[in-house]
DRENDO-355212 format. One line per field, with one value per residue (C-alpha): residue in three letters; residue number from 1; z, x, y. Coordinates in nm, 3 decimals, padded with zeros to 5 digits, always signed. Layout:
BEGIN
type: (ALA	...)
seq: (NUM	...)
pz: (Z	...)
px: (X	...)
py: (Y	...)
***
This chain:
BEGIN
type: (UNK	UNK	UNK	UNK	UNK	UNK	UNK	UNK	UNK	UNK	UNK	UNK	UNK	UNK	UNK	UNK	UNK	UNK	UNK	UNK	UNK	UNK	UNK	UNK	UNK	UNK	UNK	UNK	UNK	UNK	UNK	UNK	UNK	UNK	UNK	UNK	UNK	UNK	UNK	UNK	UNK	UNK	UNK	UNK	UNK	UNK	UNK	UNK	UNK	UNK	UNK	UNK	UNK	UNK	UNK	UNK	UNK	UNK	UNK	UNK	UNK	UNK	UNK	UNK	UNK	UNK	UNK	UNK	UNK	UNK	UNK	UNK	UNK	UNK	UNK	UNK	UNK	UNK	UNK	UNK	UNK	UNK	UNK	UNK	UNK	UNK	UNK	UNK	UNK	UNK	UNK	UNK	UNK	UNK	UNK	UNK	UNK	UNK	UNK	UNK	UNK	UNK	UNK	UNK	UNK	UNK	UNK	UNK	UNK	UNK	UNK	UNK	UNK	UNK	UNK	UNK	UNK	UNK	UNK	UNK	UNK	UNK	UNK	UNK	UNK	UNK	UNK	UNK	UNK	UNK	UNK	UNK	UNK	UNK	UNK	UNK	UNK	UNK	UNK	UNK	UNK	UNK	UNK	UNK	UNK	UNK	UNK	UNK	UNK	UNK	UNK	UNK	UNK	UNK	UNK	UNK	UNK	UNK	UNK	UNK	UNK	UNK	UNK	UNK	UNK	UNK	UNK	UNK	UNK	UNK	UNK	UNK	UNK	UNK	UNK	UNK	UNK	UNK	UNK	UNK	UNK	UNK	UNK	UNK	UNK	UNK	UNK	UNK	UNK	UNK	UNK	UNK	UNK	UNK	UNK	UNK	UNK	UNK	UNK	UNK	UNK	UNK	UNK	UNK	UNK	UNK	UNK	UNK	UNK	UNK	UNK	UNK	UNK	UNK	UNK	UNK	UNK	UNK	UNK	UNK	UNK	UNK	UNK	UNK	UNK	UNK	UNK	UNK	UNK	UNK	UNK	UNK	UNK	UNK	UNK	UNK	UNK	UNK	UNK	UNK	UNK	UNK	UNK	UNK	UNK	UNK	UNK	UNK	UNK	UNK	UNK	UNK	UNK	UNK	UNK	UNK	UNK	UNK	UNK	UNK	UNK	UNK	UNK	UNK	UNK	UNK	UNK	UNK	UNK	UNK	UNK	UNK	UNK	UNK	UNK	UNK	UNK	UNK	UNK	UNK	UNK	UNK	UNK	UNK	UNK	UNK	UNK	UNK	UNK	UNK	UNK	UNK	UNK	UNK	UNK	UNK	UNK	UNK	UNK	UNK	UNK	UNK	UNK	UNK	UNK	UNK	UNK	UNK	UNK	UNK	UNK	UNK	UNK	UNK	UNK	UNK	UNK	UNK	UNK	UNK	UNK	UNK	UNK	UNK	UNK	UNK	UNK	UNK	UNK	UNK	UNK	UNK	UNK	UNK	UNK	UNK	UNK	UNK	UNK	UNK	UNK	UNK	UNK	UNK	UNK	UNK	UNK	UNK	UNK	UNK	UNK	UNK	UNK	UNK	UNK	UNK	UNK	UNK	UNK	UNK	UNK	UNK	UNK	UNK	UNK	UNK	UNK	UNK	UNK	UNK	UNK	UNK	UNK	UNK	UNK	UNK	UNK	UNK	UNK	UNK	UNK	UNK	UNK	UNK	UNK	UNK	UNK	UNK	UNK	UNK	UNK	UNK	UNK	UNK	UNK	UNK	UNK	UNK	UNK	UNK	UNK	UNK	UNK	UNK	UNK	UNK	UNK	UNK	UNK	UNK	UNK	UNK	UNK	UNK	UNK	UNK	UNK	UNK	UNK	UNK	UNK	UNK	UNK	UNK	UNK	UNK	UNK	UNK	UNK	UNK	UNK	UNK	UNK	UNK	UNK	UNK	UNK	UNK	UNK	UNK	UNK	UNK	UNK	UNK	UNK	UNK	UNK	UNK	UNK	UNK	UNK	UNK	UNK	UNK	UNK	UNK	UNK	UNK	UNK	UNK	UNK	UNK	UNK	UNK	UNK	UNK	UNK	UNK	UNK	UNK	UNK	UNK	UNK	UNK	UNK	UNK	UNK	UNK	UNK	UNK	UNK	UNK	UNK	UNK	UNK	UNK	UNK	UNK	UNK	UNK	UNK	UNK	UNK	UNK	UNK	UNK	UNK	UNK	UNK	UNK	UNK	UNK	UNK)
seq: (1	2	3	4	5	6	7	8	9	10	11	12	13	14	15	16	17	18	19	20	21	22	23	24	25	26	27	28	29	30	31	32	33	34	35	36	37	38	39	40	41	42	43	44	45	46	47	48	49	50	51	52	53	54	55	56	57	58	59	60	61	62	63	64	65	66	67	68	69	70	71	72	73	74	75	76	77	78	79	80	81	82	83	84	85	86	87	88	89	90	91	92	93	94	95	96	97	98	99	100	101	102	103	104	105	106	107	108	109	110	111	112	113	114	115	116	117	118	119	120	121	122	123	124	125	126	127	128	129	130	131	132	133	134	135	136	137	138	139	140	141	142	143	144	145	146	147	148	149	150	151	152	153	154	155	156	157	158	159	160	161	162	163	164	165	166	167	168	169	170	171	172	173	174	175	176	177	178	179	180	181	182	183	184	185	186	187	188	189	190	191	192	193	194	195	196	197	198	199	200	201	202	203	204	205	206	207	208	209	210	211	212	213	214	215	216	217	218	219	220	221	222	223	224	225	226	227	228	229	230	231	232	233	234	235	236	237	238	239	240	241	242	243	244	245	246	247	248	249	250	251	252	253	254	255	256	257	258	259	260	261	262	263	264	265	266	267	268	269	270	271	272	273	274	275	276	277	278	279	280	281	282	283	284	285	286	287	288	289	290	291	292	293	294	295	296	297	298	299	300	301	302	303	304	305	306	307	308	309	310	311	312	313	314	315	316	317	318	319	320	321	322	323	324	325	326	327	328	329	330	331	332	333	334	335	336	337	338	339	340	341	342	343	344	345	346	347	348	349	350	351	352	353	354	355	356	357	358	359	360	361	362	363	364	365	366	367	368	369	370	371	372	373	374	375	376	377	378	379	380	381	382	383	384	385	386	387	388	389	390	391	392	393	394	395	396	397	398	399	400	401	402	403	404	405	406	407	408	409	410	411	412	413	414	415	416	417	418	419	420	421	422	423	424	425	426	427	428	429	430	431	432	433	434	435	436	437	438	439	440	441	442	443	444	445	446	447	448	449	450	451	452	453	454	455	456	457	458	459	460	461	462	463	464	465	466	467	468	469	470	471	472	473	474	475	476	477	478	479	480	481	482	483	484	485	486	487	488	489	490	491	492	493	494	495	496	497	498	499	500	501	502	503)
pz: (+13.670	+13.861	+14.100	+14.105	+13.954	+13.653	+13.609	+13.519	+13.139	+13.138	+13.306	+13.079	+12.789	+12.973	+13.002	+12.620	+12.551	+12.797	+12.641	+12.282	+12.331	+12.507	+12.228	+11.964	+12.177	+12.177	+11.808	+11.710	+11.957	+11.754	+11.464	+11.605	+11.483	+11.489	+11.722	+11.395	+11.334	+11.731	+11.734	+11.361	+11.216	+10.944	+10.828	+10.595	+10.757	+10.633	+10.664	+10.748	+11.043	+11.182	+11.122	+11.331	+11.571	+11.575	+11.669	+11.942	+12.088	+12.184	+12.246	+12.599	+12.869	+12.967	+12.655	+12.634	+12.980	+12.972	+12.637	+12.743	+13.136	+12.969	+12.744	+13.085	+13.316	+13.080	+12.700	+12.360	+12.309	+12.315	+12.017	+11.841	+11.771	+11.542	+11.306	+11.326	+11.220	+10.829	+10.903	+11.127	+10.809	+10.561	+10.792	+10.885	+10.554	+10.351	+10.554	+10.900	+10.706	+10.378	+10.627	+10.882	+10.662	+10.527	+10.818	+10.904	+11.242	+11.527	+11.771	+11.673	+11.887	+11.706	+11.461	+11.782	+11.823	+11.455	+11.439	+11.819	+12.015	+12.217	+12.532	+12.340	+12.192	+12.611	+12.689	+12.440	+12.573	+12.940	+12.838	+12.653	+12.932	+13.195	+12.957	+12.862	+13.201	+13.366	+13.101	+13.137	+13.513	+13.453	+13.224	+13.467	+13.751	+13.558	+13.450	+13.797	+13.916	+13.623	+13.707	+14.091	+13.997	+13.765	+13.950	+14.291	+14.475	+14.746	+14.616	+14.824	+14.529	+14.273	+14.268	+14.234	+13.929	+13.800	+13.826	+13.602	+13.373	+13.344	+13.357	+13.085	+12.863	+12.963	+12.856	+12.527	+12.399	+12.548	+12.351	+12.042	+11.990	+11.707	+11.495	+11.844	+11.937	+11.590	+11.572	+11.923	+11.894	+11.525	+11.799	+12.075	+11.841	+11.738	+12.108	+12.203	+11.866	+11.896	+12.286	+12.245	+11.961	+12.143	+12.452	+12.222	+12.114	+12.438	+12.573	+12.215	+12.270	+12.604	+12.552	+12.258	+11.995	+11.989	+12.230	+12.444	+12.135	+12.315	+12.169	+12.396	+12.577	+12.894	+13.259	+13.407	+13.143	+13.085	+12.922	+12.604	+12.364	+12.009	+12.113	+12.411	+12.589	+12.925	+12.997	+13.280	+13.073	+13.065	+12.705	+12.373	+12.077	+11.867	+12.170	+12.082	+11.729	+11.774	+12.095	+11.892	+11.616	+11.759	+11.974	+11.692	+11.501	+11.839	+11.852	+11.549	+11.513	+11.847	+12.029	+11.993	+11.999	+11.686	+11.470	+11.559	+11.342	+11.124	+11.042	+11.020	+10.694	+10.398	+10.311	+10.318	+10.125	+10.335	+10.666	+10.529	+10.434	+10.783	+10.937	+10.695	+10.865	+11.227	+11.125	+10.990	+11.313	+11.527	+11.362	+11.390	+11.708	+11.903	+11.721	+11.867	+12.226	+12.226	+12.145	+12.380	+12.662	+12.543	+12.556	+12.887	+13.043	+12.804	+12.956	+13.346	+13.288	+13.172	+13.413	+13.696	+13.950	+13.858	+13.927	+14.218	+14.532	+14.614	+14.239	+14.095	+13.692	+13.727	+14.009	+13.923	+13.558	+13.512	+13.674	+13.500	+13.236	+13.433	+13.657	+13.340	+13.267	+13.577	+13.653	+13.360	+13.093	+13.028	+13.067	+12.839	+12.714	+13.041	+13.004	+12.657	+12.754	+13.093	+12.798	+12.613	+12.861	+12.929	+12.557	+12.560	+12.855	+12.723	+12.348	+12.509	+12.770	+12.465	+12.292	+12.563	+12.692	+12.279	+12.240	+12.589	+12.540	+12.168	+12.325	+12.633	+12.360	+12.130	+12.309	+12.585	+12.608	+12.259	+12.214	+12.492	+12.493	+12.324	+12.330	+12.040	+12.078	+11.948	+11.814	+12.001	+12.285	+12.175	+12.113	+12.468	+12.664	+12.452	+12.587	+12.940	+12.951	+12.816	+13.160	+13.366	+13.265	+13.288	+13.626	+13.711	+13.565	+13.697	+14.072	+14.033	+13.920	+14.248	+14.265	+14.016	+14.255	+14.343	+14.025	+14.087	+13.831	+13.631	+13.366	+13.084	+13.276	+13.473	+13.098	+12.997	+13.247	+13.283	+12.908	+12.779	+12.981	+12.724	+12.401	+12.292	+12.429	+12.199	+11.899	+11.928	+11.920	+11.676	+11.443	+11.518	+11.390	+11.094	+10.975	+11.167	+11.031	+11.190	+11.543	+11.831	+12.098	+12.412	+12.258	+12.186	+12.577	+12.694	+12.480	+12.648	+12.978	+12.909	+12.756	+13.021	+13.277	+13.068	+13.049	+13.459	+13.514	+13.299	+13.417	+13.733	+13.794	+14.036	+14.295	+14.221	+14.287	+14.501	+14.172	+13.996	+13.723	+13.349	+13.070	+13.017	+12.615	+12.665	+12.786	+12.464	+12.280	+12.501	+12.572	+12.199	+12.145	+12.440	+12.323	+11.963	+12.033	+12.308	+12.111	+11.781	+11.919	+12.144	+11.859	+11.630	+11.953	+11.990	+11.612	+11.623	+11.869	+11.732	+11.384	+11.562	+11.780	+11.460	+11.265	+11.599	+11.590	+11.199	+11.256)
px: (-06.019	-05.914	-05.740	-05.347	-05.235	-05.255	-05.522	-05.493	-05.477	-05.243	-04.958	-05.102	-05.012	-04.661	-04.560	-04.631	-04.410	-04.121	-04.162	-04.141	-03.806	-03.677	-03.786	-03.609	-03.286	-03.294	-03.365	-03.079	-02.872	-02.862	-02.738	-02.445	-02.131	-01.840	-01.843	-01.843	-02.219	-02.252	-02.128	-02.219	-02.465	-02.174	-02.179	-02.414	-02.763	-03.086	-03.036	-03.413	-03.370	-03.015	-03.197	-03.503	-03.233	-03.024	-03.325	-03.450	-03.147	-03.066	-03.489	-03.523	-03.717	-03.574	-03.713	-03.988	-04.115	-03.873	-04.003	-04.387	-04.237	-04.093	-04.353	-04.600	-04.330	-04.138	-04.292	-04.198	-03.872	-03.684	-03.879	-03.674	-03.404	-03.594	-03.486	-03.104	-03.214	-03.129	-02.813	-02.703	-02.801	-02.595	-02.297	-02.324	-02.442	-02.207	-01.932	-01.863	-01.977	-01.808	-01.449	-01.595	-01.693	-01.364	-01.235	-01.396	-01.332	-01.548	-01.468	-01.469	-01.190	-00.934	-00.920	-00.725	-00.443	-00.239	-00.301	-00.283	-00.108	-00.225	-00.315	-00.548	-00.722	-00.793	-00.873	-01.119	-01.279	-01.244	-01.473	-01.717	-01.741	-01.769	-02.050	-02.269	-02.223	-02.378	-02.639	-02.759	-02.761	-02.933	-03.202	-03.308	-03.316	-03.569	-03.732	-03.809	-03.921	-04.167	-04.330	-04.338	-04.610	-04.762	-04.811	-04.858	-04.601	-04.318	-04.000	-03.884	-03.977	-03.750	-03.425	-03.689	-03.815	-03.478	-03.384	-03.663	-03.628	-03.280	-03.243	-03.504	-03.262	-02.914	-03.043	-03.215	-02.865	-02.604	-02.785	-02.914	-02.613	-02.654	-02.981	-03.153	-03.101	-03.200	-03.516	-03.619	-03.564	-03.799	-04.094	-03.993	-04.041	-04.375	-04.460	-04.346	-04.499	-04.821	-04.859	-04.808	-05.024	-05.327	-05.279	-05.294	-05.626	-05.780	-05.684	-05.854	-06.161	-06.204	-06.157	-06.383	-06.134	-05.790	-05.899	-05.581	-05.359	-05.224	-05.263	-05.130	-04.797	-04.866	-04.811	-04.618	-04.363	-04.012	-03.903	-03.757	-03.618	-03.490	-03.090	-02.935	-02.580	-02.677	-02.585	-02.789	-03.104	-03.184	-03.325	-03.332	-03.479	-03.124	-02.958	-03.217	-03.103	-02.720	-02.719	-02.957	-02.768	-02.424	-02.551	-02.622	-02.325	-02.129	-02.269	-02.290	-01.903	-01.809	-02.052	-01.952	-02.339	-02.388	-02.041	-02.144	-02.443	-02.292	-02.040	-02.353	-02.440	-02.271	-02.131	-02.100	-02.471	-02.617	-02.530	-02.628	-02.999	-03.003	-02.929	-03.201	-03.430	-03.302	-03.328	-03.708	-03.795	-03.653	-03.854	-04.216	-04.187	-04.024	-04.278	-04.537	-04.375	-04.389	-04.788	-04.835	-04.682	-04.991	-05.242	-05.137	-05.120	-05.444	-05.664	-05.565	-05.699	-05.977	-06.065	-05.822	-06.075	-05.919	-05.550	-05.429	-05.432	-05.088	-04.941	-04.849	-04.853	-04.517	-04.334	-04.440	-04.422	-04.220	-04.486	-04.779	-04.709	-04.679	-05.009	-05.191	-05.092	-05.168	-05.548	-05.657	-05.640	-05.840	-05.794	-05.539	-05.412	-05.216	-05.049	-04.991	-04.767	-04.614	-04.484	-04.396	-04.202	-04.043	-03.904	-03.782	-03.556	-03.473	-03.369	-03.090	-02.994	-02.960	-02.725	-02.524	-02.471	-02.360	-02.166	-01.975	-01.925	-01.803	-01.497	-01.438	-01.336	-01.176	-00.971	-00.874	-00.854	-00.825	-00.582	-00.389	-00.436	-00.127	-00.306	-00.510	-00.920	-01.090	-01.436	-01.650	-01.507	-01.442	-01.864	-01.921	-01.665	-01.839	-02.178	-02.075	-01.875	-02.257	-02.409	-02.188	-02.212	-02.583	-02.534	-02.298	-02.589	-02.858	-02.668	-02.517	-02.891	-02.988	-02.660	-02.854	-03.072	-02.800	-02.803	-03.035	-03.260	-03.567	-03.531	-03.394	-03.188	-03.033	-03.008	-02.785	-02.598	-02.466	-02.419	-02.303	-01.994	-01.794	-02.055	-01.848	-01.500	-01.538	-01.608	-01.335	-01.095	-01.253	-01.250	-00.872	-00.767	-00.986	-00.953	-00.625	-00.306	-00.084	-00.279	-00.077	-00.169	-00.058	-00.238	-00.566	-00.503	-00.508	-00.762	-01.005	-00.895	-01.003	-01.308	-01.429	-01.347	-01.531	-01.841	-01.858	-01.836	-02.096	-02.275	-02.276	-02.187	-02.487	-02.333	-01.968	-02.056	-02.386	-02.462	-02.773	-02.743	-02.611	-02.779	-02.706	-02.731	-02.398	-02.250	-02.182	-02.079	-01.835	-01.679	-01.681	-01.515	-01.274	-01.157	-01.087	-00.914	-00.685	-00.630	-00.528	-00.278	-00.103	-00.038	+00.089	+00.322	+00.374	+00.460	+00.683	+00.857	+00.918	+01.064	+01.279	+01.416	+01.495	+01.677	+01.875	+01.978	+02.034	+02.306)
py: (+03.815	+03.514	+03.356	+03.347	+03.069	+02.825	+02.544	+02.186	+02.238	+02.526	+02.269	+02.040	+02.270	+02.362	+01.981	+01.898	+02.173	+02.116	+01.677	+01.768	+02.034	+01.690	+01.488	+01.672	+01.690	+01.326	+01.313	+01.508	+01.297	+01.005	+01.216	+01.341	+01.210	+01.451	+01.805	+02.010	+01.846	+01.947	+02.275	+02.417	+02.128	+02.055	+02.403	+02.422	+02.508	+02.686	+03.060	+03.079	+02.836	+03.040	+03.360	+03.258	+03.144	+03.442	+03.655	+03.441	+03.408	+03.769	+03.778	+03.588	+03.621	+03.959	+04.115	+03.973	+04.084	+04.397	+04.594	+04.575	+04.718	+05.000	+05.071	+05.150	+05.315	+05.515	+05.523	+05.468	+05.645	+05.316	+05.241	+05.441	+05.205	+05.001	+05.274	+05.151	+04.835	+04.857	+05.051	+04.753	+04.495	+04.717	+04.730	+04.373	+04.194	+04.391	+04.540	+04.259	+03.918	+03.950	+03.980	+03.728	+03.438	+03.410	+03.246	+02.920	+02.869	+02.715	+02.948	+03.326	+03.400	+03.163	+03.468	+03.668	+03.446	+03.451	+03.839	+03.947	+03.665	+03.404	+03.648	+03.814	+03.513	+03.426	+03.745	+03.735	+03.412	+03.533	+03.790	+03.581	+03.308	+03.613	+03.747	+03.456	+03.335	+03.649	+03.670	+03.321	+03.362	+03.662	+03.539	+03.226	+03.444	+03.739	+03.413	+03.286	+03.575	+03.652	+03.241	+03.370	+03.627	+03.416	+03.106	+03.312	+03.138	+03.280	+03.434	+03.165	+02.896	+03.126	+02.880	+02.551	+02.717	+02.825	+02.445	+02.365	+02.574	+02.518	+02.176	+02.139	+02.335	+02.147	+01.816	+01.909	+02.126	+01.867	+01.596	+01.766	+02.027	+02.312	+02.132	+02.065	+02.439	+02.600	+02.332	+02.438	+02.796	+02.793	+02.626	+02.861	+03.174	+03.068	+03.009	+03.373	+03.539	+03.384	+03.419	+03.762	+03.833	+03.634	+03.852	+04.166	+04.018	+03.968	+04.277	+04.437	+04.201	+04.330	+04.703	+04.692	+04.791	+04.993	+05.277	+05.138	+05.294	+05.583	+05.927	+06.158	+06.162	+05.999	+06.262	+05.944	+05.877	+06.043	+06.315	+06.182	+06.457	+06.359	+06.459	+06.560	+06.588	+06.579	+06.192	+06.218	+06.208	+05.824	+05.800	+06.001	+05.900	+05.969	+05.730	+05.469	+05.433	+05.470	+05.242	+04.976	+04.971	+04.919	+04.678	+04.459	+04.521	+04.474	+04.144	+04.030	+04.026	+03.951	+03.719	+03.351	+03.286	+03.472	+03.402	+03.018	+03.029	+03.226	+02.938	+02.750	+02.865	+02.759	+03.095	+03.477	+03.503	+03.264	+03.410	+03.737	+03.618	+03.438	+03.832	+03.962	+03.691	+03.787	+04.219	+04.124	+03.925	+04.185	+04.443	+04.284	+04.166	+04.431	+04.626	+04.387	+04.399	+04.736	+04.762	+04.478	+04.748	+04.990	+04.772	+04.655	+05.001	+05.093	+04.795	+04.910	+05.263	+05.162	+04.909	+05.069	+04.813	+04.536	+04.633	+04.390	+04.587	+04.726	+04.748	+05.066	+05.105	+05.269	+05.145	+04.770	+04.838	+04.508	+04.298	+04.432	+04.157	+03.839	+03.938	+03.981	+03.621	+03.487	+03.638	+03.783	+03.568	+03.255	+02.846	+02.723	+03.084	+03.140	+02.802	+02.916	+03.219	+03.045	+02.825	+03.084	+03.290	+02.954	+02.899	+03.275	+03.194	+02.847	+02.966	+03.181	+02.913	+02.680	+02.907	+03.039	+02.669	+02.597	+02.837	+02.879	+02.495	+02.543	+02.793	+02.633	+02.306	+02.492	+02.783	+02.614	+02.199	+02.132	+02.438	+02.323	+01.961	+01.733	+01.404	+01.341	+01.290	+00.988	+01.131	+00.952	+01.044	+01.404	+01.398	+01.245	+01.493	+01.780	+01.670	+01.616	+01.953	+02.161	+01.999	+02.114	+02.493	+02.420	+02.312	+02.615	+02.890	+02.737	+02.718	+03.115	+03.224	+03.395	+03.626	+03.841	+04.014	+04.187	+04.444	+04.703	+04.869	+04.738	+04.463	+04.704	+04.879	+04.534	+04.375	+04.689	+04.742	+04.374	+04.229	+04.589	+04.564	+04.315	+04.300	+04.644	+04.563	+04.172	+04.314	+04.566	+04.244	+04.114	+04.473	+04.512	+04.146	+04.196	+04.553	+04.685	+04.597	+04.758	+04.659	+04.460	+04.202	+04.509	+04.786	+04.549	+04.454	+04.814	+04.929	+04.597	+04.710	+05.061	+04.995	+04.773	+05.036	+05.252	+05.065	+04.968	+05.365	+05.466	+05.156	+05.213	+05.578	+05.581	+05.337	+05.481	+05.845	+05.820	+06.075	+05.999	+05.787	+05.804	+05.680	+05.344	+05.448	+05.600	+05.247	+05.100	+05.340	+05.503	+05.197	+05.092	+05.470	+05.454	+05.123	+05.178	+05.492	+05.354	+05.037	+05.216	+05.471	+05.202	+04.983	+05.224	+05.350	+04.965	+04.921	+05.237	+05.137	+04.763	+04.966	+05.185	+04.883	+04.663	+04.993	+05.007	+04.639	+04.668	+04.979)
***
């Protein structure tokens, strides 16, 4: 154990890093000619590359310091959902992709407007600004506080770090584009894998083997039964799989961040290798995260001396990670993870800053815009138009302290509230026919609603919580089942007006 803090070769290590993500934005710079290259690399990029990417991107910070949290406060039942992972290939790979990669399109939510009308297509990318804005913000701030424990510095120095952080990431993805982020996010996994896996090792070194495996149900942890209806009960194991694997299938067809790469690929087999890549990485290191929670809780009972004064395994469960970083592993191998932690947050600020930039161009200015672009200056606006969402994130960062519960449960109960309700637009273009632009409107609105109730029943009610399992798929259910019967009242409705006219 030592001091808070990092030494002169861990910022050493941390600087290297944050020059050589710049240097590759920069590289790709000069290669840009045309916003396709920016925004989809020309369409035509390795599927081992956008897979890597894919899984990174919906890693960050937040899981990466989240998964090991709930490992020591509330045990393994969260696990669970790795299970849903092949279920979530099949019905992705061969089901969503086949349907998806038919329509080559820039933005995903071009698909609304021939099928649903022009109000849907912008509700659709009201949601997914409102979204990737919130989870960006989100991200930097979780971030921020993470460095505070590790560098022991004041909360007060949480926005300075946020701006670091952040601006880091603007400049690299407004330069580079698409190739800069996928290039960055293949270095930023094997910074996060490999930090991780070296901290597993210490901690094994140290304990003198695996005794921090548990093998009994711990006395602190939750009651976590296979099934149950009580929504009250925060986690089941059955939950775990069916809220995993809709989450993925959720966003696989209705997150701009994932449809983008997608298009990447050069078609429907590539993008579904590139998701094989993404389920696999998903797998083994949520898998990894997961043991790295053990061994954490494992090496503070059995040296319970050396927990900091004040911290309780349970209460402070989210912290446990970041103090481990900062005092109890060696020279070089804290500036290691610092760097790592960074290139989690930084390979979904990359995305989300791509991809919000990619609709904000296409569903809005270019959609509305009657003067032709000159490339160049298409490129340049493009690049200009990334900074300033940067700017905006890295500025709204603090309002996230304002969500209460611990890093799962904040993650959850934030990007859950339109993940469901976009894919649900996207479902009802694709597979729907007889689905309308008012009854995919009403079913959004009722989904949403659905998801801030179950969200936040606690703060509506003064009730204790609901599972935040339940959020997605009740508002997935709610909104599918509104959507459908109002369109086929809407289409009804439509006949019966046209047989009137025609008598």
């Amino acid at each position: 154990m030592h001091d808070p803090g990092l030494h002169l070769i861990d910022w050493a290590i941390i600087a290297v890093y944050g020059l050589l993500v710049l240097g590759i934005g920069y590289y790709y710079s000069r290669k840009q000619s045309s916003t396709d290259e920016y925004f989809t690399g020309g369409g035509a990029m390795s599927p081992f590359l956008i897979g890597v990417s894919m899984f990174v991107t919906l890693l960050s910070t937040i899981s990466y310091l989240a998964t090991p949290g709930e490992m020591i406060k509330n045990g393994p039942g969260i696990l669970a959902g790795l299970l849903g992972i092949p279920f979530s290939f099949l019905i992705v790979g061969y089901w969503l992709l086949p349907a998806l990669m038919q329509h080559r399109v820039t933005s995903a939510y071009e698909l609304l407007e021939a099928k649903l009308g022009l109000g849907v297509r912008l509700l659709g990318v009201g949601m997914f600004l409102t979204l990737r804005l919130v989870w960006m913000m989100l991200l930097i701030y979780l971030t921020s506080m993470a460095l505070v424990t590790i560098l022991g510095v004041d909360e007060g120095q949480v926005p300075l770090i946020a701006a670091v952080c952040g601006v880091v990431s603007i400049i690299y993805t407004s330069m580079g584009g698409m190739r800069a982020v996928v290039v960055t996010d293949l270095l930023q996994f094997a910074l996060l894998f490999g930090g991780l896996l070296l901290t597993i090792g210490i901690i094994t070194v140290q304990t003198g083997g695996f005794e921090w495996v548990p093998t009994k149900w711990e006395p602190t942890w939750d009651d976590q039964p296979f099934f149950s209806l009580n929504p009250e009960v925060r986690v089941t194991l059955f939950g775990a799989i069916i809220s995993s694997m809709l989450a993925v299938v959720c966003g696989a067809g209705g997150d701009q961040t994932m449809v983008q790469r997608f298009m990447s690929t050069k078609d429907a087999a590539a993008a579904r290798r590139s998701f094989l890549v993404k389920s696999i990485a998903s797998a083994v290191v949520i898998s990894a995260l997961g043991l790295l929670g053990f061994a954490l809780l494992g090496y503070f009972k059995r040296f319970p001396e050396l927990l900091p004064e004040g911290l309780d395994l349970g209460r402070d469960a989210d912290r446990v990670f970041p103090i481990f970083i900062s005092q109890f592993l060696p020279t070089g191998a804290s500036g290691l993870l610092v760097a790592a932690i960074f290139a989690a947050a930084m390979s979904s600020m990359d995305s989300g800053l791509n991809s919000m930039t990619a609709v904000i161009q296409t569903d809005i200015i270019d959609r509305f815009r009657k003067k032709p672009w000159t490339e160049a200056s298409h490129l340049r606006f493009t690049q200009i138009l990334a900074l300033v969402i940067g700017i905006i994130v890295v500025a709204g960062s603090s309002l996230m302290g304002y969500v209460p519960g611990n890093f799962f449960e904040v993650t959850n109960k934030t990007v859950n509230l339109f993940v469901g309700p976009l894919f649900v637009l996207i479902f009802l273009a694709l597979f729907v026919p007889y689905a309308t632009g008012p009854g995919a409107i009403m079913g959004a609105i009722c989904g949403i609603a659905t998801a801030v109730t179950v969200g936040y029943w606690d703060l509506l009610t003064g009730r204790q919580g609901l599972s935040f399992q339940w959020i997605g798929f009740a508002s997935v259910a709610v909104n599918i089942a509104v959507s459908c019967i109002v369109s086929w009242f809407d289409t009804r409705l439509k006949r019966a007006a046209v047989e009137l006219e025609g008598e």
